[in-house]
C-alpha atoms as a printed R data frame, in Angstrom:
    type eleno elety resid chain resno       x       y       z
1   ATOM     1    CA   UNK     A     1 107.175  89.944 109.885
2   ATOM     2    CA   UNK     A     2 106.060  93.481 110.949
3   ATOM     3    CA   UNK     A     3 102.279  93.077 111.737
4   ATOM     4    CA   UNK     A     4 101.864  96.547 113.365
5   ATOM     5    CA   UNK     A     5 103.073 100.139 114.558
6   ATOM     6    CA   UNK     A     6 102.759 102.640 117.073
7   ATOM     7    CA   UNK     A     7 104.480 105.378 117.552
8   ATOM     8    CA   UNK     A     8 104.976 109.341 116.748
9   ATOM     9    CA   UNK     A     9 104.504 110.572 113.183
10  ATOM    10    CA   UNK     A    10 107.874 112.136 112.446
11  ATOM    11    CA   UNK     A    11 107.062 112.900 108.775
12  ATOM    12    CA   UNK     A    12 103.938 113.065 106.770
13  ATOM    13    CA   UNK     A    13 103.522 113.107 102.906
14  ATOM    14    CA   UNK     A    14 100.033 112.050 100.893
15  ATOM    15    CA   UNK     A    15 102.276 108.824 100.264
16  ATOM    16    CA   UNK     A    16 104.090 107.900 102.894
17  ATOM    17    CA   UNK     A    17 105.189 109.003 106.445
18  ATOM    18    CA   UNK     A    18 108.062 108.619 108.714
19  ATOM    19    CA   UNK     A    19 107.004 106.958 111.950
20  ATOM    20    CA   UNK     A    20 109.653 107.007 114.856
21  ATOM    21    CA   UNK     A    21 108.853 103.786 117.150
22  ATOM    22    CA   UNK     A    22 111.220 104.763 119.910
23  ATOM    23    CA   UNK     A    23 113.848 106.222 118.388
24  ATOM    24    CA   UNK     A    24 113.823 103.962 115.254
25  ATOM    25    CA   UNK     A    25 112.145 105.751 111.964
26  ATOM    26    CA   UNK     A    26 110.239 103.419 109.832
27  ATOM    27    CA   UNK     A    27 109.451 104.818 106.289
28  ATOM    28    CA   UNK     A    28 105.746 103.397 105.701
29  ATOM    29    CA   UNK     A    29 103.885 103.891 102.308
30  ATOM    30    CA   UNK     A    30 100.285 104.738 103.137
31  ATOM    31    CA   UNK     A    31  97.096 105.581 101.125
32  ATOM    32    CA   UNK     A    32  95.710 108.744 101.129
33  ATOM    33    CA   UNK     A    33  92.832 108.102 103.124
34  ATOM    34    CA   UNK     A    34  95.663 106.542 106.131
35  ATOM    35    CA   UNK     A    35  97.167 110.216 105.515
36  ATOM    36    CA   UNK     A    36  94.069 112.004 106.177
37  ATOM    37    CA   UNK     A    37  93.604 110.553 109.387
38  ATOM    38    CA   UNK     A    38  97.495 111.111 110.448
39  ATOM    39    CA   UNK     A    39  98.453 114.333 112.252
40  ATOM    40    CA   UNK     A    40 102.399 115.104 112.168
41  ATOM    41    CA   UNK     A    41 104.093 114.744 115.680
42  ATOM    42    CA   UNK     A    42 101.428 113.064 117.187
43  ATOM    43    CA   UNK     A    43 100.957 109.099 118.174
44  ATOM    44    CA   UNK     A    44  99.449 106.647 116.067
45  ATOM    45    CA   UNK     A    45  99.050 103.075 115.345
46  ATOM    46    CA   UNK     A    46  99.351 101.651 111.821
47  ATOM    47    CA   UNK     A    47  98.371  98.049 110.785
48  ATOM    48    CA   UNK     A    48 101.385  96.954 108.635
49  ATOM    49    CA   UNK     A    49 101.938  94.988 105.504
50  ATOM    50    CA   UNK     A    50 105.978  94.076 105.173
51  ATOM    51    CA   UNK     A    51 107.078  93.463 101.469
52  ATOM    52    CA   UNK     A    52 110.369  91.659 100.686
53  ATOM    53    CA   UNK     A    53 112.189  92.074  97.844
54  ATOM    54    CA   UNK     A    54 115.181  90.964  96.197
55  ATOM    55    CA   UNK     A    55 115.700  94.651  96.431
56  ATOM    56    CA   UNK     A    56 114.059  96.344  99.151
57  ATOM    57    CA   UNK     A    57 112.292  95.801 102.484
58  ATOM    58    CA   UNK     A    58 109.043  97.399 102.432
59  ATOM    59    CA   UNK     A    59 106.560  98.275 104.343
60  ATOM    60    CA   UNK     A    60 102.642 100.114 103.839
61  ATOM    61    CA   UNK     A    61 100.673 101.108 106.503
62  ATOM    62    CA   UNK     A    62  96.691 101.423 106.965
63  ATOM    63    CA   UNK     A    63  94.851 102.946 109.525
64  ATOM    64    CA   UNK     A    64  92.152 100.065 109.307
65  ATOM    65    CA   UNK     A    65  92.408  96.441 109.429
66  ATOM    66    CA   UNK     A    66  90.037  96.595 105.946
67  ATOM    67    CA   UNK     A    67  91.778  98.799 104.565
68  ATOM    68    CA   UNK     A    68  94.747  96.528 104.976
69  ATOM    69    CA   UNK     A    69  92.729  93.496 103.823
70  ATOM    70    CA   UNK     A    70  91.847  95.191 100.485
71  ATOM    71    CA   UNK     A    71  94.926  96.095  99.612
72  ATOM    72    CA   UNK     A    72  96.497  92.371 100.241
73  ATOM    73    CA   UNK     A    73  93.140  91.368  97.931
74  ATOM    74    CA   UNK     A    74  94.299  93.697  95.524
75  ATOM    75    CA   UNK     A    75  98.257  92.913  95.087
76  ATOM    76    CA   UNK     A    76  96.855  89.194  94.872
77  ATOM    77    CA   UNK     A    77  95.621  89.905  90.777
78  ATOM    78    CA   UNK     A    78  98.617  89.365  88.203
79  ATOM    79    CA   UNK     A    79  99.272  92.894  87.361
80  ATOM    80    CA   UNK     A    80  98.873  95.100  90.247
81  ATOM    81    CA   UNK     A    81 101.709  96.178  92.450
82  ATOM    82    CA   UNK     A    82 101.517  97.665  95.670
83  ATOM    83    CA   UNK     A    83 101.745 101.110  94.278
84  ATOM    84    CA   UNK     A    84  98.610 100.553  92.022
85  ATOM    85    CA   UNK     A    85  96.721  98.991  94.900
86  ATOM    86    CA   UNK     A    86  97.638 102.413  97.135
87  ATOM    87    CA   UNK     A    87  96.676 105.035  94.129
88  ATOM    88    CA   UNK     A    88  93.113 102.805  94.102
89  ATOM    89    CA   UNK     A    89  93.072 103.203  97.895
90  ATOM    90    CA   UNK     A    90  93.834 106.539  97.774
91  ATOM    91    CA   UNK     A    91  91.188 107.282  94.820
92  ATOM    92    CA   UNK     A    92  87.856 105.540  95.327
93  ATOM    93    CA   UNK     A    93  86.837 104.560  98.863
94  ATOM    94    CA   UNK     A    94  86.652 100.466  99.857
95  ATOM    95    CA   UNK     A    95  82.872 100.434  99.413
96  ATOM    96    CA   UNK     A    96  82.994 102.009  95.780
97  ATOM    97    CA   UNK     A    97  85.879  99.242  95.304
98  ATOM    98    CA   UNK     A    98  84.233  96.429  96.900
99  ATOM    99    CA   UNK     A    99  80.895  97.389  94.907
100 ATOM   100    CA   UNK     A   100  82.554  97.901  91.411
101 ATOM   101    CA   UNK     A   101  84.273  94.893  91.872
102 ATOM   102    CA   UNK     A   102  80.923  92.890  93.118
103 ATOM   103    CA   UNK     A   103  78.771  94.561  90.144
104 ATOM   104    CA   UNK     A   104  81.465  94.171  87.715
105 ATOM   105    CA   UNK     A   105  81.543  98.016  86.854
106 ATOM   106    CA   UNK     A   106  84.921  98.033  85.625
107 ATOM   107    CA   UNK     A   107  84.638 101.664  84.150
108 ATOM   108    CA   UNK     A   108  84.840 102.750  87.340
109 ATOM   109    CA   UNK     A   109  88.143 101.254  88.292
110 ATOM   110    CA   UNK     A   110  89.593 102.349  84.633
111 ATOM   111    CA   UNK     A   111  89.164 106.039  85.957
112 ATOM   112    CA   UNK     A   112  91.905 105.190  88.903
113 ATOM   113    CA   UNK     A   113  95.169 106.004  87.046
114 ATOM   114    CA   UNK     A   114  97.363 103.436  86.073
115 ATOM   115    CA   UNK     A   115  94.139 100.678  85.994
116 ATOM   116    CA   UNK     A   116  93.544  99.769  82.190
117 ATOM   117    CA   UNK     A   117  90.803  97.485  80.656
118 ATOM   118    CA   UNK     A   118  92.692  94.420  81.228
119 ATOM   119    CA   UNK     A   119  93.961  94.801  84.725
120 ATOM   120    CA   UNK     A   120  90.314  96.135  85.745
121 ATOM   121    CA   UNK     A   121  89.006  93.112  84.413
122 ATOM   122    CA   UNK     A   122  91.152  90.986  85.834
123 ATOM   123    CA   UNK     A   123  90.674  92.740  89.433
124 ATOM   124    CA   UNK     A   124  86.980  91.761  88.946
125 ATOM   125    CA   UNK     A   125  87.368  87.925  87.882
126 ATOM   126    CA   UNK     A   126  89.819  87.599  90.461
127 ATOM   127    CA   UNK     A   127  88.257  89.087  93.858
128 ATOM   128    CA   UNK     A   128  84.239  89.033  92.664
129 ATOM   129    CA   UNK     A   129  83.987  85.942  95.026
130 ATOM   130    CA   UNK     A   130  85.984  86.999  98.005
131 ATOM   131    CA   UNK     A   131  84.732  90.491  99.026
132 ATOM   132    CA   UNK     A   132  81.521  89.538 100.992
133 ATOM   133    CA   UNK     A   133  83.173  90.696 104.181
134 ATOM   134    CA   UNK     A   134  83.230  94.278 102.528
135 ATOM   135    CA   UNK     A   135  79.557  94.276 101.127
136 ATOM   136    CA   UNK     A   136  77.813  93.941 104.665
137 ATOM   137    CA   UNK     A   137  77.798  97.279 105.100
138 ATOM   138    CA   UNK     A   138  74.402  99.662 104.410
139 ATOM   139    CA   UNK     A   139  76.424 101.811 102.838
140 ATOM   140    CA   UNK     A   140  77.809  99.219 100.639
141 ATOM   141    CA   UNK     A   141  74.527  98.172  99.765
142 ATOM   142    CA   UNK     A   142  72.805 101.693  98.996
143 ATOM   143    CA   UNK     A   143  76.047 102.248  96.634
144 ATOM   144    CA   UNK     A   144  74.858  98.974  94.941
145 ATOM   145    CA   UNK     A   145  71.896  99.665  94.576
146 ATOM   146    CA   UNK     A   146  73.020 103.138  93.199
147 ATOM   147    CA   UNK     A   147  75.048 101.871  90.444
148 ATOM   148    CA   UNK     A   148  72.232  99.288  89.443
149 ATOM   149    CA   UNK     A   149  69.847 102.294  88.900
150 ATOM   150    CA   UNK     A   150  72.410 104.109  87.337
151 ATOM   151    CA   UNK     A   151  73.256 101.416  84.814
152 ATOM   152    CA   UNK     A   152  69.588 100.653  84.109
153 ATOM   153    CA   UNK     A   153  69.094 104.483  83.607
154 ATOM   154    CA   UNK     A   154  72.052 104.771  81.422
155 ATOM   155    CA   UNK     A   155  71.061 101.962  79.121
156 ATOM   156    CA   UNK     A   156  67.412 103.600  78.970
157 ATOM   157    CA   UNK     A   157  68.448 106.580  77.491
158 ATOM   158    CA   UNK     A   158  70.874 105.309  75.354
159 ATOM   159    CA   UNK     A   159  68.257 103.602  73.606
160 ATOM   160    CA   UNK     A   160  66.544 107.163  73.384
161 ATOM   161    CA   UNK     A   161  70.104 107.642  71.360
162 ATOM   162    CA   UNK     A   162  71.827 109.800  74.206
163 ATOM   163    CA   UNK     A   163  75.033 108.773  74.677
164 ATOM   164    CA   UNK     A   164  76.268 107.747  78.182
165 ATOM   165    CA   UNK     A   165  79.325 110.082  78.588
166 ATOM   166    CA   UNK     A   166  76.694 112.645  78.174
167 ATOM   167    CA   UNK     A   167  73.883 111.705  80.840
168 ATOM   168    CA   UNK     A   168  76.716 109.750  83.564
169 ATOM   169    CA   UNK     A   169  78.106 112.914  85.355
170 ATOM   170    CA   UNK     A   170  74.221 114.570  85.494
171 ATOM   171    CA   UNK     A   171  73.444 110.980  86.771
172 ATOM   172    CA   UNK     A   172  75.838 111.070  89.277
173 ATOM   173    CA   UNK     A   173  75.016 114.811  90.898
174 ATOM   174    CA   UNK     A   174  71.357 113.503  90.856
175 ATOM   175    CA   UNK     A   175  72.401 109.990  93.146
176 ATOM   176    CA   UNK     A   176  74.594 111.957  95.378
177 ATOM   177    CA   UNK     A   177  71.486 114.480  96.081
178 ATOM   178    CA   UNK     A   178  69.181 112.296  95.917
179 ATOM   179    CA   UNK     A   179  70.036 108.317  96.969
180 ATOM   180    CA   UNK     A   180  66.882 106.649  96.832
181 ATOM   181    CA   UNK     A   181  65.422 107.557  93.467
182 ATOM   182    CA   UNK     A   182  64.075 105.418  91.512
183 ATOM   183    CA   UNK     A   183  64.982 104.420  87.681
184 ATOM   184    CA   UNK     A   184  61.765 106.231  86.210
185 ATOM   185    CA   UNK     A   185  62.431 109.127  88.242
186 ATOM   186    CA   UNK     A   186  66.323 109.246  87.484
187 ATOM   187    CA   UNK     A   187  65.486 109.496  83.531
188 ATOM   188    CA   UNK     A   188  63.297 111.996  83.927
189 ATOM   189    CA   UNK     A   189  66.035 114.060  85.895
190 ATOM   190    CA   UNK     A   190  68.292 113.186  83.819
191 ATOM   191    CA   UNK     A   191  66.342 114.434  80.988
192 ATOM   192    CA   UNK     A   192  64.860 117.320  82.183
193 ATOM   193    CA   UNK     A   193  69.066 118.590  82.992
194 ATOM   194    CA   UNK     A   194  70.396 118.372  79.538
C-alpha cells in the first residue's frame, strides 16, 4: 500500500496531476484545494490513498493528512465514490463539511454536484459521530455558530412569510461581513436589504 509521495510535479490539472518519483510517473487524483497548493515542475509531497479495483489501481493524493482523513470518512457512506468525495473536497472546505455534517445542514451538501437528498442524508447519519477531530478548530466553531444564527434567522422570517431562498444569500453576505452578529441583529439586516 502506497501511504505517501514526494517528488516533482510533472503534470497538473484541477483533478489530477502527474507526479514523477524518480523517474516513475504516478497519475494521482487530487481535490482542488491539493491543486491549488501544487506548482508544476516543482517538489512536493502528497499523502496517498491507493484504491484497488477489479479494474484499476488507483491512487488520490492530499496535501493534508485531514484532508486525507475526510475523504476516507466520506467513501465510508453507501453511495459515495471517490469521485463524489473529491468534487465535495474540491467544493466546500473541511470545516463547512465537518460543520454541515455536525449540524445536520444537509442543504448545504445538496449544493455540491452529484450529492442528492438521500446520499446527503446518509453522509450525515453516517459520520455525525466521528468528526470531533475536525470540529476543534475556532474556525470550525465560529462557522457553527454561523449556521445556528443563520437557521434561527431563517426560520424567524419565514414565519414573517418570507421565504428562505429569498433572505439565505442576503444572509450569507451579511455573516461573511459581519461574523459575530447576533440573531436580532441578522433579521433586521436581513430585512432592511430586501
Amino acid at each position: 500500500m502506497i501511504y505517501f509521495l514526494q517528488g516533482k510535479v510533472h503534470e497538473l490539472s484541477p483533478t489530477y496531476t502527474v507526479l514523477d518519483v524518480q523517474g516513475v510517473g504516478y497519475y494521482v487524483g487530487i481535490s482542488l484545494q491539493t491543486s491549488e497548493k501544487l506548482v508544476l515542475n516543482q517538489p512536493t509531497f502528497l499523502y496517498i490513498q491507493q484504491i484497488i479495483r477489479e479494474d484499476a489501481n488507483l491512487l488520490f493524493g492530499f496535501h493534508t493528512q485531514s484532508e486525507k482523513e475526510m475523504f476516507n470518512l466520506l467513501i465510508s457512506v453507501n453511495g459515495v465514490g471517490a469521485v463524489s468525495a473529491l468534487i465535495l473536497l474540491s467544493s466546500i472546505s473541511l470545516q463547512e463539511i465537518a460543520t454541515a455534517i455536525q449540524s445536520g445542514n444537509s442543504g448545504l451538501l445538496q449544493k455540491v454536484k452529484g450529492v442528492g437528498t438521500k446520499t446527503a442524508e446518509r453522509i450525515i447519519v453516517d459520520l455525525r459521530d466521528k468528526l470531533a477531530k475536525f470540529s476543534t478548530s475556532d474556525e470550525n466553531n465560529s462557522s457553527f455558530v454561523n449556521n445556528k444564527v443563520k437557521e434561527e434567522s431563517l426560520s424567524a422570517l419565514e414565519v414573517l412569510g418570507i421565504s428562505k431562498r429569498m433572505s439565505e444569500k442576503i444572509a450569507d453576505k451579511i455573516l461573511k461581513l459581519n461574523p459575530e452578529i447576533s440573531i436580532e441583529d441578522l433579521v433586521k439586516q436581513i430585512l432592511k436589504n430586501m
